[in-house]
C-alpha positions as CSV (number, residue, x, y, z in Angstrom):
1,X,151.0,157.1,22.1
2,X,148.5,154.2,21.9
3,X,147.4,154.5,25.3
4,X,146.8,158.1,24.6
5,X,144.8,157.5,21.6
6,X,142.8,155.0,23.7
7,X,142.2,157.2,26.4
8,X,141.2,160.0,24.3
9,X,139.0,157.7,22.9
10,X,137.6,156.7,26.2
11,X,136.7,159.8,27.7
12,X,135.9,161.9,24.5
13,X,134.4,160.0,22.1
14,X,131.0,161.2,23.4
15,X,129.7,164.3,21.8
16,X,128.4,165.7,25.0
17,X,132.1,165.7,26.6
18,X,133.4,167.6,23.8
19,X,131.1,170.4,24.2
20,X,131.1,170.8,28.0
21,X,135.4,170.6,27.4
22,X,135.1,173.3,24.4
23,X,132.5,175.4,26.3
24,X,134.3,175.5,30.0
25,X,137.7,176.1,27.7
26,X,136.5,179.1,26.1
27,X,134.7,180.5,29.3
28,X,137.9,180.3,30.7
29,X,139.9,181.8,28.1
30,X,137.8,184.6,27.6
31,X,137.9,185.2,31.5
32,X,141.5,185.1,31.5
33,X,141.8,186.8,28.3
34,X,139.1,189.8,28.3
35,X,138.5,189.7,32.2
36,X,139.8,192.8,32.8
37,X,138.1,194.6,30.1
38,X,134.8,192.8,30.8
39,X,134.7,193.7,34.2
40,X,131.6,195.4,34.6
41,X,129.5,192.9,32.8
42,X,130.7,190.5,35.0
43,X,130.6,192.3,38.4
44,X,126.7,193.0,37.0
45,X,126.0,189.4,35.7
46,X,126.9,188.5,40.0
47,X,124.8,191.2,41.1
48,X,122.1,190.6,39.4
49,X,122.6,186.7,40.4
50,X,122.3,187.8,44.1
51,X,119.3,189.9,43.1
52,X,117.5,187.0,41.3
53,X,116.9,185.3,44.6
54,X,114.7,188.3,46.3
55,X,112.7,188.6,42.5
56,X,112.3,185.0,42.4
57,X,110.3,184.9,45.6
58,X,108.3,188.0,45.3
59,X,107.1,186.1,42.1
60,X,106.3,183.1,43.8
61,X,104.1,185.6,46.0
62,X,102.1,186.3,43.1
63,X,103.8,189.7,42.1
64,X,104.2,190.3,38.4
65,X,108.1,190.0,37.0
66,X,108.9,193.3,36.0
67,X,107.4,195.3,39.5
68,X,109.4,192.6,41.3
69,X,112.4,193.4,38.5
70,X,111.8,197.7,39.8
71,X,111.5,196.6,43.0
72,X,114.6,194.8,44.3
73,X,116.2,197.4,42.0
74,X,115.2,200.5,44.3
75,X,116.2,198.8,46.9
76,X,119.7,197.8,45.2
77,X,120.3,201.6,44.2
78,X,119.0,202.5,47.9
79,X,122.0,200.2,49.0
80,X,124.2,201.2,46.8
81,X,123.7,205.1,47.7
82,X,123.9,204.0,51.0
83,X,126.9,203.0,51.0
84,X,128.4,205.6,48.8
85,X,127.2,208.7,51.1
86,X,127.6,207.2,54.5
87,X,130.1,204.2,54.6
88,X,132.5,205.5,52.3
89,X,133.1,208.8,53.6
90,X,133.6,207.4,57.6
91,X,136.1,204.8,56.1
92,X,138.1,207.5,54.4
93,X,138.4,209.4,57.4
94,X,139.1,206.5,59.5
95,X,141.8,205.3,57.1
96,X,143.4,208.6,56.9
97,X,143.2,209.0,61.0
98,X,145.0,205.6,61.1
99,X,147.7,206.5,58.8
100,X,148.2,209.9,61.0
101,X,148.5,207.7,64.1
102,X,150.5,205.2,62.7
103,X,154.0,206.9,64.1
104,X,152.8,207.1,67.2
105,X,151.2,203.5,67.5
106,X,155.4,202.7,66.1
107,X,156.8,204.6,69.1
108,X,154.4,203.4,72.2
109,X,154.8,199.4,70.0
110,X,158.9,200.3,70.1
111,X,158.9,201.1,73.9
112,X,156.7,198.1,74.7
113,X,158.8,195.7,72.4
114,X,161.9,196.9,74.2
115,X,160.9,195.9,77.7
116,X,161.3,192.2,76.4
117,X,164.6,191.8,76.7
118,X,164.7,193.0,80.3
119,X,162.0,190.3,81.1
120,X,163.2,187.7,78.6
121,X,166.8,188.0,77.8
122,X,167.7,184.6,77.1
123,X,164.8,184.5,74.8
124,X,164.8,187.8,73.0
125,X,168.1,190.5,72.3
126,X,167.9,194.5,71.9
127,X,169.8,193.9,68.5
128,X,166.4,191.3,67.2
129,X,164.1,193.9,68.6
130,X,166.1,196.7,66.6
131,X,166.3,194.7,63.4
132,X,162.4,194.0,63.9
133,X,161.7,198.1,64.6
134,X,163.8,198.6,61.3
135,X,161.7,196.1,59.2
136,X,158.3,197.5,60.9
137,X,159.2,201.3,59.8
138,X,160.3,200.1,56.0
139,X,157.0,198.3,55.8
140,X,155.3,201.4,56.7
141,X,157.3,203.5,54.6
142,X,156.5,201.4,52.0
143,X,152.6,201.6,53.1
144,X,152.9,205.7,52.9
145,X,154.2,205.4,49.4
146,X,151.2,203.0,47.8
147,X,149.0,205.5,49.9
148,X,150.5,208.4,47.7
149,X,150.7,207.0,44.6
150,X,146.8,205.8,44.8
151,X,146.3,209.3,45.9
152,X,148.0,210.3,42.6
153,X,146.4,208.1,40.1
154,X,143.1,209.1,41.6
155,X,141.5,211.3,38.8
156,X,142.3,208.3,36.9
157,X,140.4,206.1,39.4
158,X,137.1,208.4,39.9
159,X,136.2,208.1,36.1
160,X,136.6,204.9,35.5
161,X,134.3,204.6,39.2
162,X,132.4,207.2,37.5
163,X,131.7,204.6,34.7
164,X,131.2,201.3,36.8
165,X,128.4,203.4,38.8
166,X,126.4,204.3,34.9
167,X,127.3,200.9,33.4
168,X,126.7,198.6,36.0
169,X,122.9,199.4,37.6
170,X,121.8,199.8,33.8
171,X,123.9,195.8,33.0
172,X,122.0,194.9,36.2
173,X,118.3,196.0,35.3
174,X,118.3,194.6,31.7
175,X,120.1,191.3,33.1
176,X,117.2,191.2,35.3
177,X,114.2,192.4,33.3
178,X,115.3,190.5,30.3
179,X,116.9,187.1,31.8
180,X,114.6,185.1,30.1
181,X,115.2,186.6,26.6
182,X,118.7,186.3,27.2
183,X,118.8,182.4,28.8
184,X,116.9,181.7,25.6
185,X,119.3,183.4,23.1
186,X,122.0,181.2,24.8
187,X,119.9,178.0,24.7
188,X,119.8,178.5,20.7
189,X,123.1,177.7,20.1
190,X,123.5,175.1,22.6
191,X,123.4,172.0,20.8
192,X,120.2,169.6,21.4
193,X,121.9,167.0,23.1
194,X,123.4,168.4,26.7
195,X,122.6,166.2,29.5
196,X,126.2,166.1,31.2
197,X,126.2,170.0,30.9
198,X,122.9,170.1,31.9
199,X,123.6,167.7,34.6
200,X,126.7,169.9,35.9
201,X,124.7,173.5,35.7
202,X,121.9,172.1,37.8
203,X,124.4,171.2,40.6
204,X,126.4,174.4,40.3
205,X,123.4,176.7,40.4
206,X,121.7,175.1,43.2
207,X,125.1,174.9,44.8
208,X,126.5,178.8,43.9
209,X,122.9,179.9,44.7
210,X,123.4,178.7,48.0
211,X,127.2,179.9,48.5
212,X,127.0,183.2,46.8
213,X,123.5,184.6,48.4
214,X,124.7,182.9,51.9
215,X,127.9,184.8,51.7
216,X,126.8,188.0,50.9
217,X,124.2,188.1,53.9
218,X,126.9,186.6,56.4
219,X,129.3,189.5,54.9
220,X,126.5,192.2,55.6
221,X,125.6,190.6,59.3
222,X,128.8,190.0,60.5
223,X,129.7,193.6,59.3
224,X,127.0,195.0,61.0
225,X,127.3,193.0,64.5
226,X,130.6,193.8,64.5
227,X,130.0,197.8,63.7
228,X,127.6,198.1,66.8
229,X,129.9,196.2,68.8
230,X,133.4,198.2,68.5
231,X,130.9,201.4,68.7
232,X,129.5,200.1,72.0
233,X,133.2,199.9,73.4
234,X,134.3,202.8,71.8
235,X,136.8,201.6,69.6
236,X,138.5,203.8,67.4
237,X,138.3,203.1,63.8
238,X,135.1,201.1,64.5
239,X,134.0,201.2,61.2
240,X,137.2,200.2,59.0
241,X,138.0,197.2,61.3
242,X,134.0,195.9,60.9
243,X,134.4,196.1,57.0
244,X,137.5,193.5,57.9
245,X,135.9,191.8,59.8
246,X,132.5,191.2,57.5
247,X,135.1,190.8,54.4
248,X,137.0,188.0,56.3
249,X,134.8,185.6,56.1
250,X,135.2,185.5,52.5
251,X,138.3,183.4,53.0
252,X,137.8,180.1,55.1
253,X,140.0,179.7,57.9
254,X,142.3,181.9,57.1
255,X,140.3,185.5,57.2
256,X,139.4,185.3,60.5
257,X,142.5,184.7,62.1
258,X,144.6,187.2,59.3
259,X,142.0,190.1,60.5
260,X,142.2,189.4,64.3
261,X,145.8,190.9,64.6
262,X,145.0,194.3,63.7
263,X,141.4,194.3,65.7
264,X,143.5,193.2,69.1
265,X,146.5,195.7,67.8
266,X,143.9,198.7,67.8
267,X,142.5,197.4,71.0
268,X,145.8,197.1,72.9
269,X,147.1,200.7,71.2
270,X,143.7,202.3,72.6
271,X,143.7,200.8,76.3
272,X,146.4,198.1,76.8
273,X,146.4,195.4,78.8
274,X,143.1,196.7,80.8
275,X,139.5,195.2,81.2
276,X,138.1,197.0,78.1
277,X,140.7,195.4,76.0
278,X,139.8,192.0,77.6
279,X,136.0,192.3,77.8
280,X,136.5,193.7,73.7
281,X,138.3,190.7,73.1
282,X,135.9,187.9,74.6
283,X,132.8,189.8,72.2
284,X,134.9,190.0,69.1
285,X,135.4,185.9,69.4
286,X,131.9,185.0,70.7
287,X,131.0,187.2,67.4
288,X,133.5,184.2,65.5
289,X,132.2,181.3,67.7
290,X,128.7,182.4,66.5
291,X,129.2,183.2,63.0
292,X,131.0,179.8,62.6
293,X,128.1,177.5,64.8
294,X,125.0,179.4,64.4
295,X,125.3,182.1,61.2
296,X,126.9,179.6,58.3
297,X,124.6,177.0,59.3
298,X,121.6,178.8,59.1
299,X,123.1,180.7,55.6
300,X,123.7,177.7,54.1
301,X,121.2,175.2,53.7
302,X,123.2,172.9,51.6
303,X,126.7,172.3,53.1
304,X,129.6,172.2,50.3
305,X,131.4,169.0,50.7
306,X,134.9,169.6,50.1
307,X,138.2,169.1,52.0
308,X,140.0,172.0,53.3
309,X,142.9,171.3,51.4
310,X,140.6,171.5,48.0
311,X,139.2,175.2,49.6
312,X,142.9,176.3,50.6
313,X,144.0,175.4,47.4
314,X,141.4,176.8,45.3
315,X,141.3,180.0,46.8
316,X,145.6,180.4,46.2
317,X,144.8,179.2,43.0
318,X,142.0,181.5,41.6
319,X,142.7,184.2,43.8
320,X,146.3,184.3,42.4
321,X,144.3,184.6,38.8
322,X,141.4,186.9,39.4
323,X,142.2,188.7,42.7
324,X,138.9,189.4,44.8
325,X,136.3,187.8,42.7
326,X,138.5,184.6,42.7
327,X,138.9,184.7,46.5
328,X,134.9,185.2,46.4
329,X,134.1,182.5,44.1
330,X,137.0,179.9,45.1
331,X,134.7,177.8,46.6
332,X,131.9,177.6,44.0
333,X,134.6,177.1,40.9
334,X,136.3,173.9,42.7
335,X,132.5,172.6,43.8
336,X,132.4,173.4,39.8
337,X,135.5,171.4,39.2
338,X,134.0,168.6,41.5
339,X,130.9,168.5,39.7
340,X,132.3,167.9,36.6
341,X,134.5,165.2,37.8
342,X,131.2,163.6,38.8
343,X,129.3,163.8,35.7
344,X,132.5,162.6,33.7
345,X,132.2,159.0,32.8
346,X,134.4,156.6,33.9
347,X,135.2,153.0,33.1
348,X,135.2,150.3,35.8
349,X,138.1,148.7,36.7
350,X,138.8,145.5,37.8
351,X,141.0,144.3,39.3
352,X,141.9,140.9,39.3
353,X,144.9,138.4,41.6
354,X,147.1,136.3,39.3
């Protein structure tokens, strides 16, 4: 208990620790707790973050706040529209053509799956090939099923869509317009004395800034690099499988390999082992090989330094919590978590032979 107390004396007798403890406590409690229910205000407090980059520099052009605030909003419902009216509807088709070919993709994978044990039979068995058909089908019976049940719950689904697409452009616009007004509301009940949680936000806004902007472009250019690709080779389901593709590289590592196997599946189902599937192949990983050596660095200016244990880790671990938008902002919360450990103070130790 004594080395408790002097410990907790240590590390928390400074009034600035306590607060920057209390205040990331209760951030994260009312995320955890009220996350759900405050979805749209957050969802509109990171649009309107990505947003705040384009305002800021058509102010440091010389153009007025609130006709750069109406500006990058057109253009934001433009996009928004945009993808509502054209990217939408293709995807729905696509998806619903893919689940229509999905028992005959089972039946020409079956056939090819059974030629292995004629070329491989002291590697592979018909009875481990059968057992793998078997689990294949139950996964896609299972598939079917989530398909129907979303189709069910649907009406339920379009209003509260209905809702996100009133609440969320007018949460954006007055987040924007009035961010000022509201920073300084905040400020006036942050006490007077806030260097280390001063010192922290500077290094997580310069940092997220960087990360959450960067991301969003590489999303929209690898998407659309990737579109015009599959449509030059006439893939089938170009569109769904470039969505993948630009939403993989929200994950480090791991996206890009995870949406691979169903871009070369399509690819193989469409022309099998011929030059279209190989030529495909070789542009979908010179599309990787650039994204990884030219795109990120150019994205991101400042380069997050953290070990790809810390990233693999924090994306289980706040994706587990909050789903997509902990995936998304995995990398930022543990360069959050980093920072703070930075701006803790520590005591020296020394240590000393006997």
């Amino acid at each position: 208990m004594q080395f408790l107390a002097q410990w907790f004396q240590r590390y928390f007798s400074d009034p600035q620790i306590v607060f920057l403890s209390v205040f990331l406590l209760t951030l994260f409690a009312i995320v955890l707790i009220w996350g759900q229910m405050l979805t749209p205000v957050l969802a509109s407090i990171v649009i309107a973050y990505l947003l705040e980059g384009i305002v800021a520099t058509l102010e440091r052009r010389g153009l007025p706040r609130l006709f750069s605030v109406l500006f990058v909003f057109i253009l934001f419902l433009l996009f928004v529209a945009s993808v509502l009216l054209v990217v939408l509807p293709l995807l729905s088709r696509q998806v619903s053509d893919l689940v229509q070919q999905l028992p005959t993709m089972l039946t020409q994978g079956q056939q090819a799956l059974m030629r292995l044990p004629e070329r491989y039979p002291e590697l592979i068995t018909i009875a481990q090939i059968e057992e793998m058909i078997g689990a294949i089908r139950s996964e896609i019976g299972n598939f079917g099923q989530q398909i129907l049940s979303l189709s069910l719950s649907s009406v339920v689904g379009m209003i509260t869509i209905l809702i996100y697409l009133i609440l969320m452009p007018m949460l954006v616009f007055f987040f924007l317009k009035d961010k000022e007004l509201i920073m300084a509301w905040f400020r006036h009940y942050l006490p007077r004395h806030r260097a280390i949680a001063s010192t922290v936000w500077h290094d997580m806004d310069r940092q997220i800034s960087n990360y959450v902007r960067g991301k969003f472009w590489e999303i929209l250019i690898i998407w659309a690099v990737s579109y015009v690709t599959f449509v030059a080779f006439g893939l089938n389901y170009a569109m769904l499988l470039a969505v993948l593709v630009g939403l993989s590289v929200i994950v480090p590592y791991i996206g890009a390999s995870v949406v691979t196997i169903p871009v070369m599946l399509i690819a193989w189902f469409q022309w099998g082992w011929g030059s279209e599937f190989i030529w495909l192949t070789a542009a979908y990983l010179i599309i990787q090989a650039l994204d990884g050596n030219v795109l990120v660095p150019l994205l991101f200016s400042e380069v997050v330094n953290l070990h790809p244990v810390a990233i693999i880790v924090a994306i289980l671990f706040f994706g587990g919590m909050w789903g997509f938008w902990g995936v998304f902002f995995a990398i930022p919360l543990a360069t959050l978590v980093k920072a703070i450990l930075t701006a803790w103070p520590r005591e020296e130790v020394n240590f000393t032979s006997t």
